[in-house]
C-alpha positions in Angstrom: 18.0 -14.7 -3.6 15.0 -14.1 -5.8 11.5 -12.2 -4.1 8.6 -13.0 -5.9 5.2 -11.4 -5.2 2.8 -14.4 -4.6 -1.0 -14.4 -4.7 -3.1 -17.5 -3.3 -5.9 -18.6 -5.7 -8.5 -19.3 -2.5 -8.6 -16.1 -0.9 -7.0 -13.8 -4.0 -4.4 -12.4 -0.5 -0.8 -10.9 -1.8 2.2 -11.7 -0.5 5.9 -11.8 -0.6 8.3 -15.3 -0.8 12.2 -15.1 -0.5 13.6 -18.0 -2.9 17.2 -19.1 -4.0 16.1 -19.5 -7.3 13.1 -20.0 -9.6 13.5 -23.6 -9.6 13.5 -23.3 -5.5 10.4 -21.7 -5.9 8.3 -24.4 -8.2 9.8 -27.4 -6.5 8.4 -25.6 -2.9 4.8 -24.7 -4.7 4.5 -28.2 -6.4 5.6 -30.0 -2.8 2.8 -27.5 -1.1 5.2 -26.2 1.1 4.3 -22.3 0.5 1.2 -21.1 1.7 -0.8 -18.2 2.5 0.1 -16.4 5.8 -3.7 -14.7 5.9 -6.1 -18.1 4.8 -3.3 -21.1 4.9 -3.8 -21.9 1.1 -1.5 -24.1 -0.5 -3.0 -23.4 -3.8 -0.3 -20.3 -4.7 0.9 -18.8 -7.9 2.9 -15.9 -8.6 1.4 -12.0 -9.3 2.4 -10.1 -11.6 5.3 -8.2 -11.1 8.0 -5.8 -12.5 11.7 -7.2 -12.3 13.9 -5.3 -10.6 17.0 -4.9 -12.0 19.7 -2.1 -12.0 22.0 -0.8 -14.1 25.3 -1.7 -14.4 28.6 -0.3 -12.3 29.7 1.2 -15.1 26.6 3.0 -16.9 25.1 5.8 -16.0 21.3 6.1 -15.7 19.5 6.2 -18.9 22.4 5.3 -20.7 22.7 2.1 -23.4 25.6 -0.4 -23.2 28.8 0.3 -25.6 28.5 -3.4 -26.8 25.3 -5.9 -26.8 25.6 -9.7 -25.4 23.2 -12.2 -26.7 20.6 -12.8 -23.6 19.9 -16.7 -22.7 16.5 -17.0 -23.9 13.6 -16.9 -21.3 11.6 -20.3 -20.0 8.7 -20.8 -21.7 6.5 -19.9 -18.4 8.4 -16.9 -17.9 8.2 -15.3 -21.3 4.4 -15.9 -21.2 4.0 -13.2 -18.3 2.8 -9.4 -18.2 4.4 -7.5 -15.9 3.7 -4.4 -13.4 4.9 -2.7 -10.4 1.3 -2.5 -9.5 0.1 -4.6 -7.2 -3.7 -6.2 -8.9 -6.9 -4.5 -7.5 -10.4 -5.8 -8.4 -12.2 -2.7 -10.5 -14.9 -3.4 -7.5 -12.2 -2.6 -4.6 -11.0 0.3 -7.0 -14.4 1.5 -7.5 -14.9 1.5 -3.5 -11.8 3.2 -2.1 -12.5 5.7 -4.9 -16.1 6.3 -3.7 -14.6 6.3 -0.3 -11.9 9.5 -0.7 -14.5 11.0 -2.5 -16.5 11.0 0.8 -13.9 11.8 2.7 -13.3 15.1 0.7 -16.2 16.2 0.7 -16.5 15.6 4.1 -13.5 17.8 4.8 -14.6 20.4 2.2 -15.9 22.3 4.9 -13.8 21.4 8.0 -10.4 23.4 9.2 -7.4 21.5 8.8 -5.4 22.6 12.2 -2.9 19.6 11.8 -0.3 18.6 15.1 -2.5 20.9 17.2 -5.9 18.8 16.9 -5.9 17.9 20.6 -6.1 21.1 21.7 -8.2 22.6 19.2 -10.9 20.1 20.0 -10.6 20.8 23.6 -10.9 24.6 22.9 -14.4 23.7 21.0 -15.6 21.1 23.5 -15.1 23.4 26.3 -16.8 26.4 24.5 -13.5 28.8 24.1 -13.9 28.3 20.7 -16.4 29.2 17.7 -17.8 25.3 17.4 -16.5 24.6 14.0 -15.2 21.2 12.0 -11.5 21.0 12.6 -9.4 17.9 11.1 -5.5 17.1 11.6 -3.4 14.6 13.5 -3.3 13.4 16.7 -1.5 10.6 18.8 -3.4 7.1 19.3 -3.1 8.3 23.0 -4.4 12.1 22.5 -7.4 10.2 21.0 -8.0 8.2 23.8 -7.9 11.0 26.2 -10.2 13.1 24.2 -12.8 10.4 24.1 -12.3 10.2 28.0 -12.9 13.5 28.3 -16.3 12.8 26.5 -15.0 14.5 23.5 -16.2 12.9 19.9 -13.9 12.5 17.2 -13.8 10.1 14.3 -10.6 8.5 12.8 -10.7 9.1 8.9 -10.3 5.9 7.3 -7.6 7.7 4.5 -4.7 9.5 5.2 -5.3 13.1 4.2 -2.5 15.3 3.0 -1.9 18.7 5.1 -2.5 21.7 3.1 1.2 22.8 2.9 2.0 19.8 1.2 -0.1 19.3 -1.6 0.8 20.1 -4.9 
């Protein structure tokens, strides 16, 4: 089995295909058999990708081979490719989700991370047994739901944020 990351040309979507081979592949792309699962376009070629490949039983990580073999000489569309582990973002969708966490930080520059114990926190604040101050941290999709029941306002951020303890 071969995976090949697959992009369609219509909607610019990424996605993953399972093959037996790379001939598998081209015959199912030239039939029109593959197609997007987000738009349904047929029109699909493959993303650049990084090969996965591992090392040997017998080597050790970072190590070279004792002896050299002569590799079988790539096809002439396959030698032709770049490749990344990166999946391709548009500088625009780059440019956004950067402008986006920038927000967000600064948005939490002044708020009290309080992490698992959110819930209650914002309970304490809504019900004025706490200093009203901005809190952030984690709560369940459920503990959300009650809060706002309770008529308590609270915004999901739209990055994951890092607790304090963890970062670097």
């Amino acid at each position: 089995m071969i995976v090949f990351d697959l992009v369609c040309r219509d909607g610019g979507h990424q996605f993953e295909g399972w093959f037996g081979s790379s001939t598998d592949y081209e015959k199912q792309r030239q039939a029109g058999l593959i197609d997007c699962p987000t738009c349904g376009c047929t029109s699909i070629d493959k993303a650049v990708m990084a090969p996965n490949v591992g090392i040997k039983g017998n080597q050790r990580a970072g190590s070279q081979p004792a002896t050299t073999h002569a590799e079988e000489p790539a096809s002439a569309d396959e030698s032709d490719q770049s490749v990344s582990n990166q999946v391709a973002i548009s500088a625009e969708y780059q440019e956004l989700i950067g402008k986006l966490a920038q927000a967000q930080a600064k948005m939490l520059e002044q708020s009290e991370w309080v992490g698992g114990d959110f819930p209650e926190q914002a309970r304490a604040i809504h019900y004025g047994e706490k200093d009203v101050v901005p809190i952030h941290g984690t709560a369940s999709a459920e503990d959300a739901a009650e809060l706002e029941e309770e008529g308590i306002e609270l915004t999901q951020l739209p990055l994951p944020v890092t607790p304090p303890e963890e970062q670097n």
